[in-house]
C-alpha positions in Angstrom: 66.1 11.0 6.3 68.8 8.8 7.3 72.4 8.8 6.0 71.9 5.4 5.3 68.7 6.1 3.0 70.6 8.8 1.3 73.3 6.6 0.3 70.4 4.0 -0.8 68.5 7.1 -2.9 71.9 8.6 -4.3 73.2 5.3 -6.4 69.6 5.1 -7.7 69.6 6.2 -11.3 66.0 6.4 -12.7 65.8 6.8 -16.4 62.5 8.2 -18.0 61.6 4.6 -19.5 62.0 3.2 -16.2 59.3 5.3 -14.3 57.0 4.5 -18.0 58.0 1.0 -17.2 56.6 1.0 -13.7 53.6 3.0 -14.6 52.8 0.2 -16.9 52.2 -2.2 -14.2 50.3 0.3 -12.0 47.0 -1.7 -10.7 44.6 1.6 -12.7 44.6 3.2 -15.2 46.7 5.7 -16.2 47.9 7.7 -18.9 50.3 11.4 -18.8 49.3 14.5 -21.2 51.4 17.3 -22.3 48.7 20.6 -22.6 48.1 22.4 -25.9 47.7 25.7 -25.1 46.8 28.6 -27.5 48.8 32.0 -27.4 46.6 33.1 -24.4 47.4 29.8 -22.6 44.1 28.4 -22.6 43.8 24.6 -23.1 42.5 23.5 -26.5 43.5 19.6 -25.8 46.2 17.4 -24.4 48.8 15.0 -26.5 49.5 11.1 -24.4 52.8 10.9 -23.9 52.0 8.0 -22.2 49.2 5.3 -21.8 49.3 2.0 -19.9 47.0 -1.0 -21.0 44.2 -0.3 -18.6 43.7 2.8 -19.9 44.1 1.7 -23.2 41.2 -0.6 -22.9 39.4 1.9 -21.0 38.8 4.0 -24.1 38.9 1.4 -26.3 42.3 2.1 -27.9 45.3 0.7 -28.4 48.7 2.4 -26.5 50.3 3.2 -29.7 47.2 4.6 -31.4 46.8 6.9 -28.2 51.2 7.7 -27.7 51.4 11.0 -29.4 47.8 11.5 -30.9 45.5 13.9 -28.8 42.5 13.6 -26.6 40.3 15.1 -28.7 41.0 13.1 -32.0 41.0 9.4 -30.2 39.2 9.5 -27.2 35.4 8.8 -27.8 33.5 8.4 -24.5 35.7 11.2 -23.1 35.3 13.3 -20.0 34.6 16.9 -20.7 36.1 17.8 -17.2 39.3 16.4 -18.2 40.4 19.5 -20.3 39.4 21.8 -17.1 41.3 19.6 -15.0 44.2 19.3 -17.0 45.2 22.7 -16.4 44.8 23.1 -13.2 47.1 19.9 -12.8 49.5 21.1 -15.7 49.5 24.8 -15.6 48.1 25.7 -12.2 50.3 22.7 -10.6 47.5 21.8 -8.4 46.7 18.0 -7.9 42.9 17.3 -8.3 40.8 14.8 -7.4 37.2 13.9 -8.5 34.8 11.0 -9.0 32.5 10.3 -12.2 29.5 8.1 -13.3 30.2 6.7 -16.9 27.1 6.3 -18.2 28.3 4.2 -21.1 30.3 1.4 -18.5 27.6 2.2 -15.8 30.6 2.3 -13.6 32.4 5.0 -11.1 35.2 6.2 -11.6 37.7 8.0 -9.0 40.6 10.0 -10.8 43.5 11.6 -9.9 44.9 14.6 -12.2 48.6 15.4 -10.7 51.5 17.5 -12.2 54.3 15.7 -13.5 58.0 16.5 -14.3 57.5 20.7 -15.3 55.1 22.9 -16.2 52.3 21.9 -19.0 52.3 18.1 -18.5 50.3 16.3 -16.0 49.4 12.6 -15.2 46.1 11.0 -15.1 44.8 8.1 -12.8 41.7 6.4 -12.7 40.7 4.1 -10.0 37.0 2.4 -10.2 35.1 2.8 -7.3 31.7 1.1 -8.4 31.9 -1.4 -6.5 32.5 1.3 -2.9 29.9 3.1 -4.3 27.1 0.5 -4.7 28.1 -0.8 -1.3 27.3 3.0 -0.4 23.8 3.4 -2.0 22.8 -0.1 -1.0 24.0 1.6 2.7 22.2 4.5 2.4 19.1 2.3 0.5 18.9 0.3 3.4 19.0 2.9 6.2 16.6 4.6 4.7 14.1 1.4 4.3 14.5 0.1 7.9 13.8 4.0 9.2 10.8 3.9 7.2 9.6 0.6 8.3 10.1 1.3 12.2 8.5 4.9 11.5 5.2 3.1 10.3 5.8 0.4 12.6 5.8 2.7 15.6 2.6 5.3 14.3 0.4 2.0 13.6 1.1 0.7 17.2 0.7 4.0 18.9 -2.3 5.3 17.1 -6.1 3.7 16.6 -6.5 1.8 13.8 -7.7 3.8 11.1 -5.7 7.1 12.1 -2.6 4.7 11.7 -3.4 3.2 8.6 -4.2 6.9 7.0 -0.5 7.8 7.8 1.0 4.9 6.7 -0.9 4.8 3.7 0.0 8.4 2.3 3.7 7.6 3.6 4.0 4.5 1.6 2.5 6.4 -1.5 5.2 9.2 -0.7 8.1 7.4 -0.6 6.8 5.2 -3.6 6.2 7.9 -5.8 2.6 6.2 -6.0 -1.1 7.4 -7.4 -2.8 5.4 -4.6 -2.3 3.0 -1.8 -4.9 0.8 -0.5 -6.0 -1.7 2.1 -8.7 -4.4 1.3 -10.3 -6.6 3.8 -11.1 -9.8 2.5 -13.4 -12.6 4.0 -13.8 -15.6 2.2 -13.1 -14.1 -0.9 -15.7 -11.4 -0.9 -14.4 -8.1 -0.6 -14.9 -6.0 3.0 -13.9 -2.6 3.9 -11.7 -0.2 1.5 -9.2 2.0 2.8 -7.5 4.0 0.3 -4.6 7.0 0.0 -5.1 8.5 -3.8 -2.4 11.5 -4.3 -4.2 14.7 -5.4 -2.4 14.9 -9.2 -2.1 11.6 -10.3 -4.3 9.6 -7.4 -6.6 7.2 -10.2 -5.5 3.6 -10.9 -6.8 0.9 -8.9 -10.7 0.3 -9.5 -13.3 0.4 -7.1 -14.5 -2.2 -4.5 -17.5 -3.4 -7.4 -14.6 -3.9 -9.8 -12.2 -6.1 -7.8 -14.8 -8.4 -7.3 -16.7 -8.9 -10.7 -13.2 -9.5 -12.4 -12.1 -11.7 -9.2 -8.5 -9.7 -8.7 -8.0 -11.7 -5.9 -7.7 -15.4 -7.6 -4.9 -13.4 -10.3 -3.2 -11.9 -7.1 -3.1 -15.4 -5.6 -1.5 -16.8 -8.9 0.8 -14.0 -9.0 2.2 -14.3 -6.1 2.5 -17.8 -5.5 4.1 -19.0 -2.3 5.3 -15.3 -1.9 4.0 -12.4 0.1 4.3 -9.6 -2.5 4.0 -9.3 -6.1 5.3 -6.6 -8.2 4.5 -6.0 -11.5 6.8 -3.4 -13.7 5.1 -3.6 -16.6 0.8 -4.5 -16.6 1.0 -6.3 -20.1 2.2 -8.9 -18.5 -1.2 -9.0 -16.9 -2.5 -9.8 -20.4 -1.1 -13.1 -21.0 -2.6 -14.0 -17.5 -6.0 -12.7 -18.0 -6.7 -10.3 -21.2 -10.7 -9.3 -19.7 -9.4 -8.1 -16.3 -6.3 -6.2 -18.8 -8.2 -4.9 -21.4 -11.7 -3.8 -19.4 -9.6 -3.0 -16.1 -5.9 -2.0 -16.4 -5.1 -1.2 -19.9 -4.4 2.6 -20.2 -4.8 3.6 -16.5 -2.5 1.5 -14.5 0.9 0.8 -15.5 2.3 -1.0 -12.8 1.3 -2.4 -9.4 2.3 -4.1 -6.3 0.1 -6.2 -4.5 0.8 -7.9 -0.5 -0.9 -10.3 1.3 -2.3 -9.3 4.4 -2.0 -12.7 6.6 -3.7 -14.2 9.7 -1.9 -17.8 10.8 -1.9 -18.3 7.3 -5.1 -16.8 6.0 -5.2 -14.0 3.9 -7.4 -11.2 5.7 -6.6 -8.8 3.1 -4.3 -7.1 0.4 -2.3 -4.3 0.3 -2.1 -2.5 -2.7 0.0 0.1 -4.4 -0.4 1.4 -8.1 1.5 3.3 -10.7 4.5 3.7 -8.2 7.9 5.2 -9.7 10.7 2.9 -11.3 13.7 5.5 -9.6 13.3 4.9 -6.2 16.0 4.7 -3.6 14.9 2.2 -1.3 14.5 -1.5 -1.1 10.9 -1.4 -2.8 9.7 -5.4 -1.8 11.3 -5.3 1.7 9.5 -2.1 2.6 6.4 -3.7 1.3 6.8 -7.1 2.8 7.6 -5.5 6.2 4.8 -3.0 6.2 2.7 -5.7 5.0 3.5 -7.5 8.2 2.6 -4.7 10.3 -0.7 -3.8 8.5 -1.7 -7.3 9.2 -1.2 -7.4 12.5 -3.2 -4.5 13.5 -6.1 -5.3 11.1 -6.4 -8.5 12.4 -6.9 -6.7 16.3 -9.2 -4.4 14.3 -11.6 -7.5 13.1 -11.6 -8.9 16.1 -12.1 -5.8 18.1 -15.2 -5.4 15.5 -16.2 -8.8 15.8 -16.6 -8.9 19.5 -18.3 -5.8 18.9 -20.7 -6.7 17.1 -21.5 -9.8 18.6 -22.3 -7.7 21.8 -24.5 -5.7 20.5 -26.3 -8.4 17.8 -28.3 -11.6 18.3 -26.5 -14.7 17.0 -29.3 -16.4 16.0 -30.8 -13.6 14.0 -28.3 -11.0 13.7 -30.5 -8.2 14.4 -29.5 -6.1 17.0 -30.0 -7.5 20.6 -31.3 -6.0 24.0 -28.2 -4.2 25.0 -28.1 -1.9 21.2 -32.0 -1.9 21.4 -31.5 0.3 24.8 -28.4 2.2 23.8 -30.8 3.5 20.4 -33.6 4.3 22.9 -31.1 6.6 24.9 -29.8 8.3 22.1 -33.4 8.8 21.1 -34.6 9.8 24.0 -35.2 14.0 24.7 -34.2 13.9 20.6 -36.8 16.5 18.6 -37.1 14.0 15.7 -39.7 12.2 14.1 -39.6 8.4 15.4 -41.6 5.2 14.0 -41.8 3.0 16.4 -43.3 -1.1 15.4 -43.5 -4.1 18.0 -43.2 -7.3 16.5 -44.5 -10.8 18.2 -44.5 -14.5 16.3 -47.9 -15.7 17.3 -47.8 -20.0 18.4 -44.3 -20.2 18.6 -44.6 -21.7 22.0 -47.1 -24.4 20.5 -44.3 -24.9 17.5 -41.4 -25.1 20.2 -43.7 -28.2 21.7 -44.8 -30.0 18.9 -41.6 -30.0 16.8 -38.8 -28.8 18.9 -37.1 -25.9 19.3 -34.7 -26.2 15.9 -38.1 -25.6 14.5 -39.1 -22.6 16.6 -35.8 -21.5 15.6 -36.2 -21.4 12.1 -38.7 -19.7 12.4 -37.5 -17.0 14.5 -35.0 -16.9 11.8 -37.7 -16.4 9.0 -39.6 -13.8 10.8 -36.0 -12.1 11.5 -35.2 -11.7 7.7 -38.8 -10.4 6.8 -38.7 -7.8 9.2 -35.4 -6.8 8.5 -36.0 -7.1 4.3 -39.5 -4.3 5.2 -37.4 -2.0 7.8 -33.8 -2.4 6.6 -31.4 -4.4 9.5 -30.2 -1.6 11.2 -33.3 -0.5 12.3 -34.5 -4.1 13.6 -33.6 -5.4 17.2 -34.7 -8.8 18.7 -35.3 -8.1 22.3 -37.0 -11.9 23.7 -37.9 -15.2 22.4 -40.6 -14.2 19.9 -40.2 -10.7 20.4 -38.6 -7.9 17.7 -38.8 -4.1 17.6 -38.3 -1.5 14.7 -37.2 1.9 15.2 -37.4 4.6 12.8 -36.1 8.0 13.2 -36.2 11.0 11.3 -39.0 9.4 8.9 -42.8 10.7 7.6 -45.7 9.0 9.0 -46.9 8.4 5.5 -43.5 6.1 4.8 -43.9 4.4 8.1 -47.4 3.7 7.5 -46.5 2.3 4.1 -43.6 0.3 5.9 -45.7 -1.3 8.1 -48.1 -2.6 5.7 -45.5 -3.7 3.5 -44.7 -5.6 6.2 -48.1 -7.4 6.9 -48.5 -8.0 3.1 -45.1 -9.8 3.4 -45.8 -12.0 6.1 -47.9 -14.3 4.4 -45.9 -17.6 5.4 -45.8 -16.7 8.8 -48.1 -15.7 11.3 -47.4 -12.1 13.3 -49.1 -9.8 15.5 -47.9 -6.1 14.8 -48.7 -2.6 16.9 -46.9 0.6 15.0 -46.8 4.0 16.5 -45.5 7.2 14.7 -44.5 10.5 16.5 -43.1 13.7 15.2 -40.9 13.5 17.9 -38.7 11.5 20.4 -38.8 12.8 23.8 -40.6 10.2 25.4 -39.7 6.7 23.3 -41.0 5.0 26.6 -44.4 6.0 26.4 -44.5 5.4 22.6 -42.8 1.4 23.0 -45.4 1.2 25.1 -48.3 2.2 22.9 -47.0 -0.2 20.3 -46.8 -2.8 22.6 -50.4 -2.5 23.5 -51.5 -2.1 19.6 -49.3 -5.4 19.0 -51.4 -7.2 21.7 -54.4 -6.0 20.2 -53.7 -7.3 17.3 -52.2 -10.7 18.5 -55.9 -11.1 21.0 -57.8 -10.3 17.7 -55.0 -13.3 15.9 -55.9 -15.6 18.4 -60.1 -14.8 18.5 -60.3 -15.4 15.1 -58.3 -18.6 15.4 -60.1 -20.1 18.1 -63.3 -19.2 16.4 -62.5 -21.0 13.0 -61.1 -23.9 15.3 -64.7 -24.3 16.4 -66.4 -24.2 13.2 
């Protein structure tokens, strides 16, 4: 120090009042204890010597109902730690500092215990820090949401589909503290595939696929969410002001809350995301996780429908959507060497060439289109392929001869309003589906000569 600041320091005479004084105006609290001890020199409580205003109003006090009364007599909404600290400060003469939540301000609070002029008195001062502290937890909530988002973000890109949605489902329910998450396609309002996450304790809530559409969730999520993305609902009686069936037969003592998404397409909604009975203490930003997983999700299910789409239009017939020539021959290698039972029907319109003449080819088409969905109502779609103009072909495995025998007559019974010529061969096995497509080509033309005889002969009469 300088001779000149020692001179400065030396005609400085600082009274007791005068430092009070200038603690008054300190920017925190503060306030300055003398210990009570008992005759072992343990703390029992502390006696204000001094309390500024800020302090005062801290505890709800006034400065001279706290200036010589004790912590323990005025102080309310005190700080148990405050005894503890007070003698390390005062007896110990070791300065101290800690940080609190106050549960009745919902505030933090950063103190400083210090000793002060001897041994058994200390000083108190309390800065708050909620403001630093919420700008820390909203830190740390949105690392943690933006980490989460680009973890998902990166698994769906990288992975197929569904293996991508699995993960991100169960991670969403895990860091949500959810029963279940779930994806729903949608197509013009009707409700497609479900893919769902349930955890194993608590995994019930949302209802099933029959459910959502009976009750018509999807015109209340619409309403809910309005021009937004994502709806969250805290509390499911709202739900009953909005629509008391779908609360009462649906929601009422099984979900609590939910949060729905929109999955989008230019605009479109392709499906929902859905997450039920998720926790109310989370530490993350809940709706931008969801809005930006939502985003994501949407993307790759809209590649997955159209990756399905083109799909299936490669291996179905537009006009009857049955499967076409190229799925017909992939089933009959599959088949092929298999040691299964196989039922095996051709299928031929008879006169659609004379129809395609007479009244045009939109005709002949709707009737393709007829014969289509009675073959496929007998045999069941899957089973049905269109392979020509006129020309369809069901294959059965694994079934009895009695059932395929009972199939194909269903099927000539239901024919009535059309006219077909039919050849059905059973086998107890597959290993030669050539040879047995052959046999029920040659039954069908048997039939179709027999068709035609019978025609030609009442056209003469």
């Amino acid at each position: 120090m300088s001779n000149k600041e020692n001179d400065i320091l030396s005609n400085i005479d600082y009274s007791a009042q005068d430092i009070l004084y200038m603690l008054r105006d300190l920017p925190d609290a503060c306030c300055i204890f003398q210990v009570l001890t008992d005759p072992f020199g343990t703390v029992q409580d502390m006696q204000f010597l001094f309390a500024n205003e800020k302090y005062a109003s801290l505890v709800g006090k006034s400065t001279s109902e706290l200036i010589g009364s004790t912590y323990y007599n005025t102080v309310n909404n005190r700080d148990e730690d405050w005894i503890r600290l007070s003698y390390q400060a005062a007896i110990m003469r070791q300065s101290v500092i800690n940080s609190t939540y106050n549960t009745q301000f919902n505030r933090w609070f950063e103190f400083w215990a210090v000793p002060v002029y001897k041994k058994g008195f200390c000083a108190f001062i309390i800065h708050d820090v909620t403001a630093e502290k919420r700008k820390e937890v909203n830190r740390v909530i949105t690392t943690k949401s933006n980490n989460f988002i680009l973890e998902c973000a990166k698994y769906l890109s990288a992975n197929d589909f569904k293996k991508g949605i699995k993960y991100t489902l169960k991670a969403l329910g895990n860091i949500l503290k959810a029963d279940r998450a779930a994806i729903l396609e949608t197509y013009q309002g009707e409700c497609g595939e479900v893919l769902a996450w349930a955890d194993k304790i608590g995994g019930t809530g949302l209802p099933g696929k029959e459910i959502l559409e009976q009750y018509d969730f999807y015109t209340l999520w619409q309403k809910q969410m309005g021009d937004n993305n994502v709806y969250i609902c805290d509390d499911v009686a709202m739900v009953n002001a909005q629509n008391s069936e779908v609360y009462k037969a649906v929601l009422h003592g099984t979900i609590s809350r939910y949060i729905v998404a929109a999955l989008k397409d230019r605009g479109n909604i392709i499906g929902y995301l859905l997450i039920d009975n998720y926790s109310l203490d989370l530490d993350i930003n809940v709706k931008e996780v969801v809005e930006s997983i939502s985003i994501f999700i949407s993307e790759e299910l809209r590649n997955y429908v159209i990756t399905n789409e083109l799909m299936y239009r490669n291996t179905h017939d537009e006009l009857t959507d049955l499967g076409n020539r190229r799925s017909y021959n992939e089933t009959i290698s599959m088949l092929e060497g298999m040691d299964v039972s196989v039922g095996v029907c051709f299928i031929d319109i008879n006169g659609l060439k004379n129809i395609n003449d007479s009244y045009g080819h939109d005709e002949g088409d709707e009737l393709i289109k007829e014969t289509a969905g009675v073959v496929a109502s007998v045999f069941k779609k899957k089973y049905c392929y269109r392979i020509g103009g006129d020309e369809f072909i069901v294959i059965i495995p694994n079934i009895t001869k009695e059932h395929f025998e009972e199939e194909v007559s269903k099927l000539r019974k239901k024919a009535k309003t059309i006219s077909i010529a039919a050849g059905a061969i059973w086998s107890d096995n597959a290993r030669d589906m050539e040879n047995l497509i052959d046999q029920a080509d040659k039954l069908m033309y048997v039939d179709k000569e027999a068709y035609f005889g019978e025609h030609e002969r009442r056209h003469k009469i």
